[in-house]
Backbone as XML, in Angstrom:
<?xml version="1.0"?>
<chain id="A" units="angstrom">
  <residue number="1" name="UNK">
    <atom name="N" x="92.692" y="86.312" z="114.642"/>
    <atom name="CA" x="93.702" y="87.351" z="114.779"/>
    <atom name="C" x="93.774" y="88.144" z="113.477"/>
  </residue>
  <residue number="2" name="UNK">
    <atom name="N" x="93.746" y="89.398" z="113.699"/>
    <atom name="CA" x="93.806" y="90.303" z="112.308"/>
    <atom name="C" x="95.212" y="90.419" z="111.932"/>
  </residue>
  <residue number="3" name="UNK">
    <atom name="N" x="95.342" y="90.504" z="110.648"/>
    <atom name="CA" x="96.838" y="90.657" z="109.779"/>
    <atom name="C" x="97.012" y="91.820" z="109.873"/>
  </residue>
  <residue number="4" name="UNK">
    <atom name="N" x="98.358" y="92.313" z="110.160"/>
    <atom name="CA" x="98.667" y="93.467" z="109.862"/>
    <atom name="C" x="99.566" y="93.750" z="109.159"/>
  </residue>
  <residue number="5" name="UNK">
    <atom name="N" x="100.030" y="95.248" z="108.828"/>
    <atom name="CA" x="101.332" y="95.405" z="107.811"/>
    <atom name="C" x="102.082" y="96.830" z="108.082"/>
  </residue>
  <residue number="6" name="UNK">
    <atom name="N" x="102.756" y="97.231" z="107.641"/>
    <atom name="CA" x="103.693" y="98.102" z="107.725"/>
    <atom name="C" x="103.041" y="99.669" z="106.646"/>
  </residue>
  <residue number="7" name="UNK">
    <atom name="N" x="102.323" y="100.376" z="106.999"/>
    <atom name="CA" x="102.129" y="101.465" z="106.252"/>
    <atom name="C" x="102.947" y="102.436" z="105.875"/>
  </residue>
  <residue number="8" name="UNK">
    <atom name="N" x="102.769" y="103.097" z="105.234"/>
    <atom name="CA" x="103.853" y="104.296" z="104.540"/>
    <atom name="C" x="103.444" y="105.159" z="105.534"/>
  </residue>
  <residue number="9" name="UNK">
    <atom name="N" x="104.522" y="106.144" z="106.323"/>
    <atom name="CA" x="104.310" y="107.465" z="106.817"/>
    <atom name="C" x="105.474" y="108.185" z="106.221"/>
  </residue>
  <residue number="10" name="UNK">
    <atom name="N" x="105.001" y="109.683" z="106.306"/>
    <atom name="CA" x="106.116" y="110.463" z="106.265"/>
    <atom name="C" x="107.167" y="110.966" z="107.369"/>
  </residue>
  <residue number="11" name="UNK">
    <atom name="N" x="108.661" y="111.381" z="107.128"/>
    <atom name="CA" x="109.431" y="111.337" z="108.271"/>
    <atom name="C" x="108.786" y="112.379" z="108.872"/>
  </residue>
  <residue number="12" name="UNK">
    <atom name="N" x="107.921" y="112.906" z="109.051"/>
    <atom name="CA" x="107.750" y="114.060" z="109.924"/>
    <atom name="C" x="105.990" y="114.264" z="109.633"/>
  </residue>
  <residue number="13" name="UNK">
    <atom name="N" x="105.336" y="114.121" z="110.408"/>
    <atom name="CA" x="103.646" y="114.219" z="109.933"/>
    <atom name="C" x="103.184" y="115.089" z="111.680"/>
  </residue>
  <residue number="14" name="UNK">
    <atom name="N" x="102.604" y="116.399" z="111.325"/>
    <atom name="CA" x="102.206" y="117.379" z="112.290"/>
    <atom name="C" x="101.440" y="116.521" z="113.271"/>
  </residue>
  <residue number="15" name="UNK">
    <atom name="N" x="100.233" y="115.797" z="112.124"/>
    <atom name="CA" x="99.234" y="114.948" z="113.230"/>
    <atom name="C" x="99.696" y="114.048" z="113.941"/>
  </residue>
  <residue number="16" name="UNK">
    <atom name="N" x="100.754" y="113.534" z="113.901"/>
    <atom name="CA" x="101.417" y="112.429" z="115.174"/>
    <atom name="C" x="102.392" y="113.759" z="115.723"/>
  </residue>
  <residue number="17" name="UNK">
    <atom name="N" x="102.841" y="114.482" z="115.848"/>
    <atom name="CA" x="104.009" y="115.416" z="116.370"/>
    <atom name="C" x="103.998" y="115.226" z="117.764"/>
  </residue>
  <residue number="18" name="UNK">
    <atom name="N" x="105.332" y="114.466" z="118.257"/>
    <atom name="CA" x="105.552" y="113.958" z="119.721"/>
    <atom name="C" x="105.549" y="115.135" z="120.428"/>
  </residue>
  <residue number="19" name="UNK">
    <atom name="N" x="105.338" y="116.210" z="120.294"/>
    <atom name="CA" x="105.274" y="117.448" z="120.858"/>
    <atom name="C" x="103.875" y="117.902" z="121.416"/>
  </residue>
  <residue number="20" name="UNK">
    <atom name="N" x="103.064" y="117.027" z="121.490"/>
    <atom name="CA" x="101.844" y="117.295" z="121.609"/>
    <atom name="C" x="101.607" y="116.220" z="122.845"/>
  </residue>
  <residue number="21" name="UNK">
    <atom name="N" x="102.693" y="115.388" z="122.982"/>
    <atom name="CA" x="102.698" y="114.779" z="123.931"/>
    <atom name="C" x="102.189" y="115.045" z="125.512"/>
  </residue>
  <residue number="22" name="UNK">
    <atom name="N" x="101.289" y="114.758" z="126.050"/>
    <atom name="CA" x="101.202" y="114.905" z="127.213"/>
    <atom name="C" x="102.098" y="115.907" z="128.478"/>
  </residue>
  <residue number="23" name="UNK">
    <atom name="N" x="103.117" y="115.277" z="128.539"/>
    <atom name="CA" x="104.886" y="116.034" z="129.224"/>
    <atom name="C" x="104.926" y="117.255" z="128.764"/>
  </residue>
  <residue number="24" name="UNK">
    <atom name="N" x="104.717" y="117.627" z="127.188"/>
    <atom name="CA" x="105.351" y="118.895" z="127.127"/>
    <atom name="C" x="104.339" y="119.927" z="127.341"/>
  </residue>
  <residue number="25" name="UNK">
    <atom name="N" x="103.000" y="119.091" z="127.070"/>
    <atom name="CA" x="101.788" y="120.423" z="127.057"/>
    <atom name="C" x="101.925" y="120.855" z="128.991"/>
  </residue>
  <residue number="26" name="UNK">
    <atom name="N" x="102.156" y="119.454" z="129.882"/>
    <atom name="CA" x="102.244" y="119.923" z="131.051"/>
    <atom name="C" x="103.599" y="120.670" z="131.720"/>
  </residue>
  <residue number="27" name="UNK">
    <atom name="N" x="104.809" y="120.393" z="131.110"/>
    <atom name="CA" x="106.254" y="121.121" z="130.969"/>
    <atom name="C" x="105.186" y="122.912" z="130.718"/>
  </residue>
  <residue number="28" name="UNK">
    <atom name="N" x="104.749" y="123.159" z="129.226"/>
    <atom name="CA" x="104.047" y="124.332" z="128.849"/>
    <atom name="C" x="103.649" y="124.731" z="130.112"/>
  </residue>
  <residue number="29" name="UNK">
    <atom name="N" x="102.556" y="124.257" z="130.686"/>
    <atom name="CA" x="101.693" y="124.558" z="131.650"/>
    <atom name="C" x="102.392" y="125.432" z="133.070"/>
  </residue>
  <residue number="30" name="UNK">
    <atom name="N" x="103.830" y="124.585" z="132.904"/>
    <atom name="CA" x="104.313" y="124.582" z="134.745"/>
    <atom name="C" x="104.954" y="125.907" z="134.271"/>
  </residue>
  <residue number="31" name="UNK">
    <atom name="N" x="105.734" y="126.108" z="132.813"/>
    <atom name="CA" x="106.943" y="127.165" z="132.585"/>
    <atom name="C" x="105.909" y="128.331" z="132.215"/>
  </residue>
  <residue number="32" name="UNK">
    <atom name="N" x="104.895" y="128.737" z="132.188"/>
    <atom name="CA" x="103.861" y="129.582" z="131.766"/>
    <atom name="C" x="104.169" y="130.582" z="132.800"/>
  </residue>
  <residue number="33" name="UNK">
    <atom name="N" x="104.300" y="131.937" z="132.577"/>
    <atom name="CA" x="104.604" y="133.387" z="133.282"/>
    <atom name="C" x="105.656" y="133.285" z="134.569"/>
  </residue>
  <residue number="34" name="UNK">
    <atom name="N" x="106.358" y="132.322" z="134.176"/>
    <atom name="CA" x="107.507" y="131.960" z="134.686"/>
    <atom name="C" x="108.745" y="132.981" z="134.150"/>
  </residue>
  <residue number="35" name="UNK">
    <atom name="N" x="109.580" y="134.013" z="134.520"/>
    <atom name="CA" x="110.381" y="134.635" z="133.987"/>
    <atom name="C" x="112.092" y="134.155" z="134.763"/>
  </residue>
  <residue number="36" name="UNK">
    <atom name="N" x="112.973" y="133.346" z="133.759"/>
    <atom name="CA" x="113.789" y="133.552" z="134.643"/>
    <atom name="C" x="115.254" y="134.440" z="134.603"/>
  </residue>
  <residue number="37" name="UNK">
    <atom name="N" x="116.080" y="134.823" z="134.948"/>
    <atom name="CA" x="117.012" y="135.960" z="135.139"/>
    <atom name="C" x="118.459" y="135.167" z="135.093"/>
  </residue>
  <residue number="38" name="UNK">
    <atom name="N" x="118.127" y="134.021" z="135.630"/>
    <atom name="CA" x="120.173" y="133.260" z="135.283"/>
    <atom name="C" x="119.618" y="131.397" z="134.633"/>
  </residue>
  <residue number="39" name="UNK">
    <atom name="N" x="120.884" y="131.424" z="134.142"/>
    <atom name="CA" x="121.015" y="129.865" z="133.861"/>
    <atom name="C" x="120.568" y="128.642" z="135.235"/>
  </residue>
  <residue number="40" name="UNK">
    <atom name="N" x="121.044" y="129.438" z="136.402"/>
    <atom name="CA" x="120.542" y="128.132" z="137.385"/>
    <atom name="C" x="119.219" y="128.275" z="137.970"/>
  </residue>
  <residue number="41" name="UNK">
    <atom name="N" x="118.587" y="129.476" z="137.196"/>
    <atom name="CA" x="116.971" y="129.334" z="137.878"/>
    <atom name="C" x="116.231" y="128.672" z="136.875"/>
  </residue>
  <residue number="42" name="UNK">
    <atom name="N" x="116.823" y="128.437" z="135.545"/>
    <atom name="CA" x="116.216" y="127.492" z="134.327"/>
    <atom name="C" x="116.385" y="125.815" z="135.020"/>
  </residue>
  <residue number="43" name="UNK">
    <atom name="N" x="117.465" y="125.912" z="135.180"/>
    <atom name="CA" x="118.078" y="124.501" z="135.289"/>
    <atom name="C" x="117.400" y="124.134" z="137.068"/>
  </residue>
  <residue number="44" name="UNK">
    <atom name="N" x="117.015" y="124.875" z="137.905"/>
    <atom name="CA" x="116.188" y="124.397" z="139.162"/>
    <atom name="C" x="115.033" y="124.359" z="138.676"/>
  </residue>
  <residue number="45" name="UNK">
    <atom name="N" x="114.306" y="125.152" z="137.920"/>
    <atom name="CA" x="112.916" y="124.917" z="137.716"/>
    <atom name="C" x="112.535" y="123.715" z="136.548"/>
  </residue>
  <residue number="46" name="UNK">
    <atom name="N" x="113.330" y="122.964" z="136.039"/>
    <atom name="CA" x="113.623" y="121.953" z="135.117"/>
    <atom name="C" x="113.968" y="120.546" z="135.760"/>
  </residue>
  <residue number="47" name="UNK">
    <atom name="N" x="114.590" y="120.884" z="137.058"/>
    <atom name="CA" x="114.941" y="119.884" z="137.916"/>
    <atom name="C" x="113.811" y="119.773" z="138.836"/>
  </residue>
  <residue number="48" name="UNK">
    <atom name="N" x="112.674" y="121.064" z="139.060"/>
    <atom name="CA" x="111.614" y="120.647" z="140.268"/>
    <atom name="C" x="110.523" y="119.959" z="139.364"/>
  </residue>
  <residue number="49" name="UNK">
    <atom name="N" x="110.217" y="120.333" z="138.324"/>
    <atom name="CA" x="109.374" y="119.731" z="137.288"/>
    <atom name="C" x="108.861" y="118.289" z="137.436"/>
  </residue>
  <residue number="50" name="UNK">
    <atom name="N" x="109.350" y="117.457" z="137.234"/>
    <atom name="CA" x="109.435" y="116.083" z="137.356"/>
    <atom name="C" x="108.341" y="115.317" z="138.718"/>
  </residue>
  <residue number="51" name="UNK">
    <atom name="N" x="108.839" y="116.118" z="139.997"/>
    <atom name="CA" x="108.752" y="116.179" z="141.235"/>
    <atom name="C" x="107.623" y="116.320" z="141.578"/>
  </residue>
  <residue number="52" name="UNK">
    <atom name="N" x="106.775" y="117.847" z="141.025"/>
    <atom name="CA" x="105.298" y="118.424" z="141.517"/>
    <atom name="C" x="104.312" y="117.137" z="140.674"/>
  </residue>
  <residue number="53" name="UNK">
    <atom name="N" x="104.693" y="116.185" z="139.420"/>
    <atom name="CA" x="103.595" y="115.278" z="138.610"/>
    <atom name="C" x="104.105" y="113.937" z="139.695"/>
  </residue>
  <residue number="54" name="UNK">
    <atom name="N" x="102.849" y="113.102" z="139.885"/>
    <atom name="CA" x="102.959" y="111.783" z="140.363"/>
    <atom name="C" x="103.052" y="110.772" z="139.177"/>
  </residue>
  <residue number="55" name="UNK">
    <atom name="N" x="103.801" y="109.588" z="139.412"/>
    <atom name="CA" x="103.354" y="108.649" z="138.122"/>
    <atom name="C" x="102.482" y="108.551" z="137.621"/>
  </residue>
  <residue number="56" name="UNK">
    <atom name="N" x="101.079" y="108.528" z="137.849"/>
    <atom name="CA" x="99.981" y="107.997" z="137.204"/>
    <atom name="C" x="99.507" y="109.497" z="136.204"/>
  </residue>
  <residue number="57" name="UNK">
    <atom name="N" x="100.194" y="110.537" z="136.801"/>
    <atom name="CA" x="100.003" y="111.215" z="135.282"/>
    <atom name="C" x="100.554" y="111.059" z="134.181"/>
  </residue>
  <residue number="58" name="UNK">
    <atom name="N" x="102.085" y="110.716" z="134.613"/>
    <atom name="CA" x="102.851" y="110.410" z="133.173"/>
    <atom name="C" x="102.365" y="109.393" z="132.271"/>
  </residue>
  <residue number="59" name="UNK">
    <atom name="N" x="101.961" y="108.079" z="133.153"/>
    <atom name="CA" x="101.060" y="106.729" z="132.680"/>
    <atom name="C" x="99.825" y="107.573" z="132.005"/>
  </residue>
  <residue number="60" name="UNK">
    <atom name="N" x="98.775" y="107.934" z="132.141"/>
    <atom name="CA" x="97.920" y="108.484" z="131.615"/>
    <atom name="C" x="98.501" y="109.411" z="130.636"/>
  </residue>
  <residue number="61" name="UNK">
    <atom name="N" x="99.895" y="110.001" z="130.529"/>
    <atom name="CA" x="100.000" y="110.475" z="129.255"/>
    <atom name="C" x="100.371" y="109.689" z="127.860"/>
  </residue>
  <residue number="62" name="UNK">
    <atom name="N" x="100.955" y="108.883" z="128.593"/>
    <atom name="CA" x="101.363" y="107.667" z="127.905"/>
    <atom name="C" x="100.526" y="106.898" z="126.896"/>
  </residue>
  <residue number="63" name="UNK">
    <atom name="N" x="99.914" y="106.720" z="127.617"/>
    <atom name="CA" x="98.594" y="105.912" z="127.089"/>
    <atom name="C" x="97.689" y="106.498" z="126.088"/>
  </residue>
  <residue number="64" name="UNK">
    <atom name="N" x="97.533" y="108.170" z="126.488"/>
    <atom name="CA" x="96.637" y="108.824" z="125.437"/>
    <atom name="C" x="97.130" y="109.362" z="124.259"/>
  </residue>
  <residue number="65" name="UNK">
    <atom name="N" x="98.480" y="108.967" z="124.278"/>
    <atom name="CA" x="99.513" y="109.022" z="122.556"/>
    <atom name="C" x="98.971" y="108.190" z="122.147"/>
  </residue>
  <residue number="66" name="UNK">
    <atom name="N" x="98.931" y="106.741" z="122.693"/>
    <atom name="CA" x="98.703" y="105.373" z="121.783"/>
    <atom name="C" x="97.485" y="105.920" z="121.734"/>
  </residue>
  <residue number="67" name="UNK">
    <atom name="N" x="96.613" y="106.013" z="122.293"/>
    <atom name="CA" x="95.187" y="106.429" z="121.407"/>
    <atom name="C" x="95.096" y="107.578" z="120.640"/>
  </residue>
  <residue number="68" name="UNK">
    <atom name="N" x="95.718" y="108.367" z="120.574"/>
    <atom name="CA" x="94.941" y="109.409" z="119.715"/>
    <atom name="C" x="96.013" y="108.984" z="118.477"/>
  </residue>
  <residue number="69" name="UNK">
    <atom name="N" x="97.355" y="108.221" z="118.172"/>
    <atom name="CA" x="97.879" y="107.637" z="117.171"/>
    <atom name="C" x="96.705" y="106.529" z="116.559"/>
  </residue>
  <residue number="70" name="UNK">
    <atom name="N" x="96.203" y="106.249" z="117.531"/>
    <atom name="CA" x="95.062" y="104.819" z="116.791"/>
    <atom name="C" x="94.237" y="105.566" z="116.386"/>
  </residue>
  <residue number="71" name="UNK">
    <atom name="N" x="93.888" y="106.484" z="116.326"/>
    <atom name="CA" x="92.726" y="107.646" z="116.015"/>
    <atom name="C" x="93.017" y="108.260" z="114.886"/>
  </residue>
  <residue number="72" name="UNK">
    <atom name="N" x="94.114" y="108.956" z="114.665"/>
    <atom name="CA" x="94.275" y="109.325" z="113.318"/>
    <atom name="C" x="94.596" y="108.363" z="112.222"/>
  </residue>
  <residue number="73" name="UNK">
    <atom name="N" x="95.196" y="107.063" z="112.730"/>
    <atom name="CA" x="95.509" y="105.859" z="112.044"/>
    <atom name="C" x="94.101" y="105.355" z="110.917"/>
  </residue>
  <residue number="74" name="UNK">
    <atom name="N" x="93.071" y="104.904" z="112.171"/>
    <atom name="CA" x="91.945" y="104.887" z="111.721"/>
    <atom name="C" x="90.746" y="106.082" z="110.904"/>
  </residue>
  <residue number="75" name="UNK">
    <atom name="N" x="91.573" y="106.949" z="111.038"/>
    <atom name="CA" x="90.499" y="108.244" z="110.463"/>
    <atom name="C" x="91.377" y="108.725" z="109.002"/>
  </residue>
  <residue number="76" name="UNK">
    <atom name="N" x="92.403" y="108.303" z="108.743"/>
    <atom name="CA" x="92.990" y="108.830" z="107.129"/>
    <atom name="C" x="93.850" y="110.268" z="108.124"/>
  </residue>
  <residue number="77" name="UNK">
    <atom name="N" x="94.217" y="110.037" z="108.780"/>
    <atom name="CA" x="95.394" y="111.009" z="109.351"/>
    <atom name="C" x="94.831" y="112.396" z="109.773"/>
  </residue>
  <residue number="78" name="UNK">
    <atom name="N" x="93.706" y="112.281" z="110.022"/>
    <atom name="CA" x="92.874" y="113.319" z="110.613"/>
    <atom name="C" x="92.964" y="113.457" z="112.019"/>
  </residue>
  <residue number="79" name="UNK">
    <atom name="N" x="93.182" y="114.826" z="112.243"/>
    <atom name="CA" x="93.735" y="115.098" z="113.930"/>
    <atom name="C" x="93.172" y="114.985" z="115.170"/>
  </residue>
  <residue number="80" name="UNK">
    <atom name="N" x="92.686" y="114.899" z="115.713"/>
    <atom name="CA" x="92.474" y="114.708" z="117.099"/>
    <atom name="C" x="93.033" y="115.026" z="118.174"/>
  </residue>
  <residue number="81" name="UNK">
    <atom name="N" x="92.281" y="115.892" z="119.354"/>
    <atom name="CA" x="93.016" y="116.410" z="120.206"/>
    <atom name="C" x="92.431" y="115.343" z="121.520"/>
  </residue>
</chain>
């Protein structure tokens, strides 16, 4: 079994940025030339969102954080898309 330890990060590092997360690039994707005109056509198209993805995409997004975090981990904090 390999030892491990607790590394130094900074509170905020671009190359891990949870924003790159899977959800939001596909959130991006769905709200793209989408224009809306009142508060409840934001808040329906925010509520259908969820609905049009099946689980196994969210799982597959899931999963490809923990890897591309093991990726820059192992590379000296070098990015990876």
């Amino acid at each position: 079994m390999r030892e491990s330890r607790i590394l130094p990060h900074p509170r905020y590092s671009p190359d891990l940025s949870p924003t790159n997360f899977h959800f939001f690039r596909s959130l991006d994707n769905f709200l793209t030339q989408k224009r809306f005109r009142k508060q409840e056509d934001i808040e329906n198209a925010f509520q259908q969102f969820p609905s049009l993805r099946n689980s196994n995409s969210y799982m597959r997004g899931i999963i490809a954080i923990g890897i591309g975090w093991q990726k820059c981990i192992e590379h000296y904090r070098n990015y990876f898309k």
